[in-house]
MIVEXVEX-864601 format. One record per residue (C-alpha): residue number from 0; x negated, y, z negated. Coordinates in Angstrom, 3 decimals, decimal comma. Layout:
> NUM  X  Y  Z
...
END
This chain:
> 0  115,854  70,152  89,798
> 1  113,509  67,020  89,491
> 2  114,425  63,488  90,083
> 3  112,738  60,178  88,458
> 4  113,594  57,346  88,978
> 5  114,034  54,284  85,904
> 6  114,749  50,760  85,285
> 7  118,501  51,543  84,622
> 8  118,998  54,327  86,922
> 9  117,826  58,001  88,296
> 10  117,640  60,609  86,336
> 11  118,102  64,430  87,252
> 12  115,831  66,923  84,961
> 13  114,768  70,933  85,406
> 14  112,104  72,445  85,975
> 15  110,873  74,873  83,469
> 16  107,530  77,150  84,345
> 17  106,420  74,706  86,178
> 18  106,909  71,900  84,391
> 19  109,372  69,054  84,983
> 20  111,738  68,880  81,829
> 21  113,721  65,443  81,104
> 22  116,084  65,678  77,899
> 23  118,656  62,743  76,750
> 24  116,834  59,639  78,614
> 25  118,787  56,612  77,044
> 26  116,211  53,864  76,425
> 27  118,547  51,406  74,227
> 28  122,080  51,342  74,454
> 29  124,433  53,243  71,825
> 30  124,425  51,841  68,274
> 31  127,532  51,687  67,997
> 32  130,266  48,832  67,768
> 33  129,201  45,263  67,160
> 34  125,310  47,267  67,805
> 35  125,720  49,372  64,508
> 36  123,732  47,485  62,825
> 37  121,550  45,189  65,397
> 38  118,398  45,546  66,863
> 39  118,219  47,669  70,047
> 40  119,589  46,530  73,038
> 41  119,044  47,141  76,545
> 42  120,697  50,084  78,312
> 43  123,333  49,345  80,861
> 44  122,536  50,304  84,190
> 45  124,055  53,197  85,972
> 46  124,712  54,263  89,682
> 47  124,099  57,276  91,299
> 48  121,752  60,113  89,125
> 49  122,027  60,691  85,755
> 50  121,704  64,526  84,348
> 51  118,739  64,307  81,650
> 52  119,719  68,467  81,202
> 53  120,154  68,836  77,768
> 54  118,808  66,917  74,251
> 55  120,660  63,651  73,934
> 56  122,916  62,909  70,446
> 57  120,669  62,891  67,358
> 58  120,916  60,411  64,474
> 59  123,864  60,374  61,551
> 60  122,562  62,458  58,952
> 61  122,836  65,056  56,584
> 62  121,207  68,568  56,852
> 63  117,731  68,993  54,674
> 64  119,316  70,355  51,177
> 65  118,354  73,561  49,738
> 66  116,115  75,379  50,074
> 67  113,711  73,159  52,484
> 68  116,985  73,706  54,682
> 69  116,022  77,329  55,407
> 70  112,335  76,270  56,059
> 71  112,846  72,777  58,582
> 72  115,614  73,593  61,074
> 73  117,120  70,144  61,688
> 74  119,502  70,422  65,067
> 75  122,318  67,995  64,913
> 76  123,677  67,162  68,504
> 77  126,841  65,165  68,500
> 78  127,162  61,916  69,890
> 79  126,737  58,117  69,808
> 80  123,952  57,391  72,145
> 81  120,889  58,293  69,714
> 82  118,650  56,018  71,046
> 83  116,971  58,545  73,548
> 84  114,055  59,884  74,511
> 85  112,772  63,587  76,544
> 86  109,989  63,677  78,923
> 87  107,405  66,651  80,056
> 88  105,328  66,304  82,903
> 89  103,439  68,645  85,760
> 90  102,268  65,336  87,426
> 91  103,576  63,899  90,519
> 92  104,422  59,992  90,184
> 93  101,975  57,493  90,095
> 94  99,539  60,696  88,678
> 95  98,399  58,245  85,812
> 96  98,049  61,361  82,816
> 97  97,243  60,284  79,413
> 98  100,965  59,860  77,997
> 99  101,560  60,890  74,255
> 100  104,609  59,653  72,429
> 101  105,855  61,423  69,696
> 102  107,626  60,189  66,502
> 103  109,013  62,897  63,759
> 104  109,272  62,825  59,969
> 105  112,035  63,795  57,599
> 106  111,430  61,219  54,844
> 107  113,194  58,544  57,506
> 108  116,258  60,154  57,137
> 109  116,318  63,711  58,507
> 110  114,601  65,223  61,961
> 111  114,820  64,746  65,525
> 112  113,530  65,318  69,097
> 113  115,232  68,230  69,612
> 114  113,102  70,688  67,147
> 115  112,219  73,218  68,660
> 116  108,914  72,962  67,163
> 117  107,777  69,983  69,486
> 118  108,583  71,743  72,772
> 119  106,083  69,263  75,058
> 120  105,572  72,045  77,593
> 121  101,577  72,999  76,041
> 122  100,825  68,996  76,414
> 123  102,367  68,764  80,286
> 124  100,675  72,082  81,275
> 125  97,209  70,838  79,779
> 126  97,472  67,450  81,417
> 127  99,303  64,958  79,283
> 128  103,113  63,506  79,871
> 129  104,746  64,475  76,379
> 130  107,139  61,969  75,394
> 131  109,256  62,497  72,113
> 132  111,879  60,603  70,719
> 133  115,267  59,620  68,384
> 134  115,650  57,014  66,548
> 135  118,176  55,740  63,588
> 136  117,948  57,452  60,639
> 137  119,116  56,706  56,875
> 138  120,507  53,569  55,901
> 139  121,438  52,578  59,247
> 140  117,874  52,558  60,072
> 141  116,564  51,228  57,399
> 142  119,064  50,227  54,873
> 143  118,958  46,597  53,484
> 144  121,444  44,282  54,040
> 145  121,708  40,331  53,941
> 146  123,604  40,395  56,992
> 147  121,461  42,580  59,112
> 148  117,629  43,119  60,333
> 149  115,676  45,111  58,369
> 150  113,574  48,510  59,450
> 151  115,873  48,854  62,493
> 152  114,595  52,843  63,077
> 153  111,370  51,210  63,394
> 154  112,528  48,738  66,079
> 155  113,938  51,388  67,806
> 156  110,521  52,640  68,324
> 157  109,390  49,783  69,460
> 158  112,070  49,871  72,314
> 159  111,553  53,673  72,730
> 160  107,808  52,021  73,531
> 161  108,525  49,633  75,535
> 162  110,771  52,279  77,836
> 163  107,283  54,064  77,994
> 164  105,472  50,903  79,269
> 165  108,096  49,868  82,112
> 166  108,970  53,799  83,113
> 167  106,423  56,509  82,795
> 168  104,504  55,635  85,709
> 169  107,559  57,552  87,199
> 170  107,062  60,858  85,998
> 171  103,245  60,820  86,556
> 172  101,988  59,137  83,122
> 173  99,420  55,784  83,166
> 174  101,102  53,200  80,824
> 175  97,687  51,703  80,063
> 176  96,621  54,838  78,050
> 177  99,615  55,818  75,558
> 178  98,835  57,220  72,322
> 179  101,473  57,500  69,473
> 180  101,460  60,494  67,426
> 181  103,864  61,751  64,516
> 182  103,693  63,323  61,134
> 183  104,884  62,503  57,889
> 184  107,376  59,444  58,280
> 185  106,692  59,705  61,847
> 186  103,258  58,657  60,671
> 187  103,738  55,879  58,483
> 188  106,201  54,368  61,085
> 189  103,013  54,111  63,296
> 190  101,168  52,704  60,539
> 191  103,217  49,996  60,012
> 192  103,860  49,905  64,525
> 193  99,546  49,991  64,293
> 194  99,866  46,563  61,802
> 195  102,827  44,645  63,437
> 196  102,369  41,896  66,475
> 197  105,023  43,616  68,183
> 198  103,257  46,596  69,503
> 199  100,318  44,975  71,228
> 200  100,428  46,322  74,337
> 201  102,372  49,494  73,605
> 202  99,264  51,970  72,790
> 203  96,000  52,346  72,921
> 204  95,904  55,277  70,251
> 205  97,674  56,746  67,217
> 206  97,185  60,196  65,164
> 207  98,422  59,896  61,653
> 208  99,786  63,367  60,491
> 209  100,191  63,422  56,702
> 210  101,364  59,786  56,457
> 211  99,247  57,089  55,167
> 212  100,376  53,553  55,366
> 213  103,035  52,359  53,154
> 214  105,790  49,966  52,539
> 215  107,629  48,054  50,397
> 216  109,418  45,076  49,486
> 217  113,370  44,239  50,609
> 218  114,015  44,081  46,798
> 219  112,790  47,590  46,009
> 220  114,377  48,961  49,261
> 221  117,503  47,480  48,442
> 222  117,528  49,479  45,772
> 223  118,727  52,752  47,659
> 224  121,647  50,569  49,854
> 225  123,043  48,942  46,456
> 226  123,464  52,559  44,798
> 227  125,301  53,680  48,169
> 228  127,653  50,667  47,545
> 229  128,273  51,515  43,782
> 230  129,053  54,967  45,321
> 231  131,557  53,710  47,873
> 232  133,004  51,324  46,356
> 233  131,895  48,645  48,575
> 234  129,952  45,257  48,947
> 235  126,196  46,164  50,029
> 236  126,732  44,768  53,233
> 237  125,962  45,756  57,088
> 238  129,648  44,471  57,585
> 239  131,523  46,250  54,838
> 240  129,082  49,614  55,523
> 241  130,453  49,506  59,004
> 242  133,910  49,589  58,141
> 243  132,834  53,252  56,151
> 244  133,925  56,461  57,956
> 245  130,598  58,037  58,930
> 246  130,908  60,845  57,146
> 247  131,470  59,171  53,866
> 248  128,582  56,965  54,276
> 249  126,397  59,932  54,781
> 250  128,330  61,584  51,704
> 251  126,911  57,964  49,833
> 252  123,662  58,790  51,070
> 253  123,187  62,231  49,890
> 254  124,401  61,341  46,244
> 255  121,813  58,183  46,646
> 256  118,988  60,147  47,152
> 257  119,483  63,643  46,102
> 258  116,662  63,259  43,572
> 259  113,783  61,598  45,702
> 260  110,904  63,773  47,814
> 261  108,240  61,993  49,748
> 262  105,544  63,087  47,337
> 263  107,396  62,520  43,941
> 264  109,054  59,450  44,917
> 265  112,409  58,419  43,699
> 266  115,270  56,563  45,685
> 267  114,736  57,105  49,131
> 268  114,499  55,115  52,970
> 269  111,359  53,203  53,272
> 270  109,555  50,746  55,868
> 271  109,912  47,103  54,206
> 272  108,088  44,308  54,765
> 273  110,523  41,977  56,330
> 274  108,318  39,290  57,548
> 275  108,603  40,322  61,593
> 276  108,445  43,752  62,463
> 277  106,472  44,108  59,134
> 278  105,133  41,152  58,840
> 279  102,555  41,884  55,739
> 280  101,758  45,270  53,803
> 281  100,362  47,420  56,523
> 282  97,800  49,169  54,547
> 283  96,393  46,097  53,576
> 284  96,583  44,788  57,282
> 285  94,865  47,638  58,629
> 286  92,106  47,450  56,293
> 287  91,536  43,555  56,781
> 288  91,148  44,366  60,714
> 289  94,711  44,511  62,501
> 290  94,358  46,967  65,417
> 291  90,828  47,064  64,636
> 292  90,456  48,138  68,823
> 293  92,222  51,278  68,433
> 294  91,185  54,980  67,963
> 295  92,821  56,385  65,194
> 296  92,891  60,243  64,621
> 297  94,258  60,933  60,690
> 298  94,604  63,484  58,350
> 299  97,020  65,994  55,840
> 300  96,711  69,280  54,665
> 301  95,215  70,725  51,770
> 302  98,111  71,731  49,957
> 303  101,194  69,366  50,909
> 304  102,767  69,641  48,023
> 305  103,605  72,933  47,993
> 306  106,203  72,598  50,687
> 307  107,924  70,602  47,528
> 308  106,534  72,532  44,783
> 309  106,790  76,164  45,335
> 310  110,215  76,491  47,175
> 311  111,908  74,929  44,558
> 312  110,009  76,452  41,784
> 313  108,677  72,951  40,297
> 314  105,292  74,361  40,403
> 315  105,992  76,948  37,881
> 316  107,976  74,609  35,582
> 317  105,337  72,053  35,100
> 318  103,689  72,771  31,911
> 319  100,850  71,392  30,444
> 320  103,127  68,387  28,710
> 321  104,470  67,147  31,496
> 322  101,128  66,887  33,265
> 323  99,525  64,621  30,832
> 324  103,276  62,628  30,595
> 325  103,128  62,684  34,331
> 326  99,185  61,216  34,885
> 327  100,010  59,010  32,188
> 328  102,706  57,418  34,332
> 329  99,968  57,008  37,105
> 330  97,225  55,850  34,450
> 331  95,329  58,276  35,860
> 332  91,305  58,801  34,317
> 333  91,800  60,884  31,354
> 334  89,394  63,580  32,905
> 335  91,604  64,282  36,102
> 336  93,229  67,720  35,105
> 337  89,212  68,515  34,496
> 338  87,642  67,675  37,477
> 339  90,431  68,942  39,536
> 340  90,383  72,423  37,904
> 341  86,734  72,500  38,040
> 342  87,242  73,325  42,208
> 343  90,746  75,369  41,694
> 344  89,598  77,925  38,139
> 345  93,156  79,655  37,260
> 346  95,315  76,563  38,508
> 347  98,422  76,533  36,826
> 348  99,467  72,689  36,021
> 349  102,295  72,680  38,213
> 350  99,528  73,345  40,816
> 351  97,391  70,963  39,638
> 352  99,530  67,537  39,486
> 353  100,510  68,878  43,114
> 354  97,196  68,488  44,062
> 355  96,476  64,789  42,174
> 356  99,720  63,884  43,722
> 357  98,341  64,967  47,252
> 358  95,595  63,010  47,146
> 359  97,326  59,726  45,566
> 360  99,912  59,656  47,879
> 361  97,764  60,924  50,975
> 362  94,113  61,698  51,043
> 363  93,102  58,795  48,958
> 364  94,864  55,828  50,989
> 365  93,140  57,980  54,457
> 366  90,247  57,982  53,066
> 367  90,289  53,796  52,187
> 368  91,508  52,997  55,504
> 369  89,135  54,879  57,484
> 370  86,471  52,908  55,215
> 371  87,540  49,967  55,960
> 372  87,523  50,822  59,356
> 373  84,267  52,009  60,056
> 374  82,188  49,590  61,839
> 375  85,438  49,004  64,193
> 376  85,577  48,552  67,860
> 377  87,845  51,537  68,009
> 378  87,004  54,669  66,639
> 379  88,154  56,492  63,709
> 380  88,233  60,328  63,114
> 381  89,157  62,540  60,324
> 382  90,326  65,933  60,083
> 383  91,820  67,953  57,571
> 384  94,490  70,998  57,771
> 385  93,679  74,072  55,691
> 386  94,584  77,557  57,234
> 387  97,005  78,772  54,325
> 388  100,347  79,932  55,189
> 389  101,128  83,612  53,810
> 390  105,006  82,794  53,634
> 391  106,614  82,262  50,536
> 392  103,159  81,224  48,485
> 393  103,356  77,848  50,708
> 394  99,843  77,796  51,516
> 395  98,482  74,638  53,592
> 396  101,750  73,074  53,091
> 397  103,042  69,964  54,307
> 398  104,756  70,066  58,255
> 399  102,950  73,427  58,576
> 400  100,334  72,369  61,079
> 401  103,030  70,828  63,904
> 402  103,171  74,112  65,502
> 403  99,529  74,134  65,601
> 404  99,147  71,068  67,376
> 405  102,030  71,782  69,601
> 406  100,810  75,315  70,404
> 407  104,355  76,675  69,810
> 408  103,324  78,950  67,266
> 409  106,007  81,575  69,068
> 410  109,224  79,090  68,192
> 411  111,419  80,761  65,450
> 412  111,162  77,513  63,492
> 413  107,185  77,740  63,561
> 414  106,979  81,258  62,164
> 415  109,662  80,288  59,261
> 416  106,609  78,202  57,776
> 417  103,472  80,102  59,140
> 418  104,852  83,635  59,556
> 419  103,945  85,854  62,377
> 420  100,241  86,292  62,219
> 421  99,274  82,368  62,207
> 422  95,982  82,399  64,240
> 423  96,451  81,010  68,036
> 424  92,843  80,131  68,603
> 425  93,087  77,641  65,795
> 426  96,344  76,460  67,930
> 427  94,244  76,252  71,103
> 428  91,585  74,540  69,547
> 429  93,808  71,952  67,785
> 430  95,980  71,335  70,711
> 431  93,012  70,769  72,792
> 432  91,368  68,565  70,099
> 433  94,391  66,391  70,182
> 434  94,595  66,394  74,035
> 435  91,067  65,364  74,155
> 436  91,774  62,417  71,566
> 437  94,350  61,068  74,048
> 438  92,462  61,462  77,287
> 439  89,531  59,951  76,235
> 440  89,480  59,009  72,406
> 441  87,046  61,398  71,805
> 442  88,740  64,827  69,364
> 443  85,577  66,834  69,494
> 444  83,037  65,674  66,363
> 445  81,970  62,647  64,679
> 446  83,875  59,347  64,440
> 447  84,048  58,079  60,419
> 448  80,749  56,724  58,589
> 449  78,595  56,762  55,614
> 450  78,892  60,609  56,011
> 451  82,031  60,794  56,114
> 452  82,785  63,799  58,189
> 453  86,403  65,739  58,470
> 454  86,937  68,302  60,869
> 455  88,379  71,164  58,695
> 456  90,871  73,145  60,397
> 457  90,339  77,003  58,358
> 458  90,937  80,942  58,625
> 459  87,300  80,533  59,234
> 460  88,195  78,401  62,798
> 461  86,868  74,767  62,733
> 462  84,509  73,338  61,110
> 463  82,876  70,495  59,869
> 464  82,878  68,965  56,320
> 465  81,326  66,249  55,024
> 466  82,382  64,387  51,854
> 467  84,804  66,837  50,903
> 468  86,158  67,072  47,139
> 469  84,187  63,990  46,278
> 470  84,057  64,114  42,577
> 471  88,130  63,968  42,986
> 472  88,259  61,507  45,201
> 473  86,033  59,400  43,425
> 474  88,343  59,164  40,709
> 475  90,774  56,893  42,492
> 476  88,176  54,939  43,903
END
């Protein structure tokens, strides 16, 4: 057994091949009660030491729906107290590691902490305290109410931070060099954490895993909360949504958003610009020079639509019709499908608007932001995910490089996306590259300029690749 000791009290953890294991850390008190729908607040003390055994409640939600649900395990531990956080670490206290803070996606209302998938073990025995996290999910994280704050799951981060600042030093991590990592809605979370006031102080780096910055107004987020109301009957309120019996509200929820996906859009959760967490767009932030002094690692995969595309069978049902309908919604350059072809001969159409929608959604807005950061004081570095997947035709899909990065290629949920054979010196090398990042800021190969270099992560092994797909890209430019 392992002791720490934090603000609000000890904690007991294990100790699992040599590495100190912390699960269930409360860093906000329960959102529950009068807190349902309030900003975090701080955890009440306790006496004596505190078992941090086992994963801590997750976040209200619903399972992923069919078929992603056989392809993203999402664990659902009962409980109120969601707001918590696990800790890995091989250092003694005061050891001052590089601490890395993770943040997962599931379109802001799905995931947690305790996939298995992000096991911090890898990190602690390479050198870094892994930190990972829970934080409110669906409309009670970022619903919109005139009654309530918005983009509370984001201010939960913010606390889950701000735990790391006051009590890492503890279990051997240096508070002074924290970098916050996460994929997907993980990713544009930190986005918007990398443009807001309230995080000075917090980090000193932040990898952007297929998430580009993003938000939107209260008006169009609204949106999703006012069809949950129509659903239940109810005023769109944080008061009258209180009053709902969980599982009803998360019954709302499901028939709210059943028809929406990350890359194809449609009602959903998203991070709003609410004038103080938020206080502007954060893609235009960034680019005009907020957290100009930190490194930023970013990138996707080649093929992230597939995850959506081929499971469900989209990809086969797109015909050529619906392609032109569809880039004619996006008043897209009438010679798109061409160029785009041109680099993929034998592309079905389905294919192709997966991989326009890719780059709209992802590669494009990476691409303008590490533009507009080059010249910064801190460093910017691209990379991009392509080692395709032999499961399922899912290719370089989206989520499918997590295990890579986590070197936990052996976890039953990593082989469910990357099969049995995925290549572990590409996981050693991308672990190490994002171990490397957090020590030092430094991944491995060049930071972002005129040449505009991306580490390419292959079958081949890793590489470097300058200006890739250019003639697409420049189409959106």
């Amino acid at each position: 057994m392992r002791l720490a000791a934090t603000a609000s009290g000890t904690v007991r953890g294990t100790d699992e091949d040599g590495v100190a294991v912390f699960r269930g850390i409360p860093y906000a008190a329960a959102p529950v009660g009068p807190l349902r729908f309030a900003p975090p607040a701080p955890v009440p003390p306790w006496d004596g030491v505190r078992d941090a055994l086992a994963f801590g409640p997750t976040a209200p939600k619903n399972p992923y729906a069919p078929p992603l649900d056989a392809l993203l395990p999402d664990p659902d531990v009962p409980g109120d107290g969601c707001l918590n956080l696990n800790v890995w670490t091989a250092a003694p206290e005061g050891a001052g590691r590089p601490v890395m803070v993770w943040i997962h996606g599931g379109a802001l209302r799905n995931g947690s902490s305790a996939v298995p998938l992000y096991d911090g073990r890898a990190f602690a025995r390479d050198g870094v305290v892994l930190v990972s996290l829970n934080h409110r999910l669906g409309v009670e994280g970022f619903g919109v109410f005139p009654d309530a704050p918005a983009n509370l799951g984001l201010r939960d981060q913010l606390a889950a931070l701000a735990w790391v600042r006051d009590n890492i030093r503890a279990f051997g991590g240096d508070p002074h060099n924290v970098t916050v990592f996460g994929e997907s809605a993980g990713a544009v979370g930190i986005a918007a954490l990398l443009a807001s006031p309230r995080s000075a102080g917090l980090l000193r780096r932040a990898v952007l895993q297929s998430g580009a910055p993003t938000a939107v107004t209260p008006r169009e987020a609204a949106r999703t909360t006012a069809a949950m109301a129509r659903w239940l009957g109810v005023p769109a309120t944080a008061r009258e949504f209180a009053r709902v019996d969980r599982a009803r509200l998360l019954a709302a929820q499901r028939a709210a958003t059943a028809k929406g996906t990350p890359l194809t859009g449609g009602r959903g959760f998203r991070i709003v610009v609410d004038g103080d967490v938020v206080p502007r767009d954060p893609a235009t932030a960034l680019a005009e020079g907020a957290a100009a002094d930190v490194d930023v690692l970013m990138g996707g995969n080649t093929e992230e639509y597939r995850l959506w595309f081929v499971p469900t069978g989209l990809a086969d049902r797109i015909g050529g019709t619906a392609l032109r309908l569809a880039l004619l919604r996006r008043r897209a350059p009438w010679r798109a499908p061409s160029v785009y072809r041109a680099a993929r001969p034998g592309a079905s159409p389905g294919e192709i608007l997966g991989a326009i929608a890719t780059d709209l959604v992802l590669r494009v807005p990476l691409n303008r932001l590490a533009d507009a950061r080059t010249g910064a004081r801190g460093r910017t570095f691209l990379y991009e995910f392509a080692w395709r997947s032999p499961v399922r035709g899912l290719g370089a899909c989206h989520a499918l490089e997590i295990g890579f990065v986590f070197d936990t290629l052996d976890t039953p949920d990593s082989r469910l996306l990357a099969g049995t054979g995925a290549p572990r010196s590409l996981a050693r090398a991308m672990h190490r590259a994002w171990i490397d990042f957090a020590t030092h800021g430094d991944p491995g190969w060049p930071r972002w300029d005129a040449g505009r270099p991306v580490m390419t992560w292959s079958a081949e092994g890793a590489h470097i690749v300058h200006a890739p797909r250019e003639a697409e890209r420049r189409l959106w430019s």
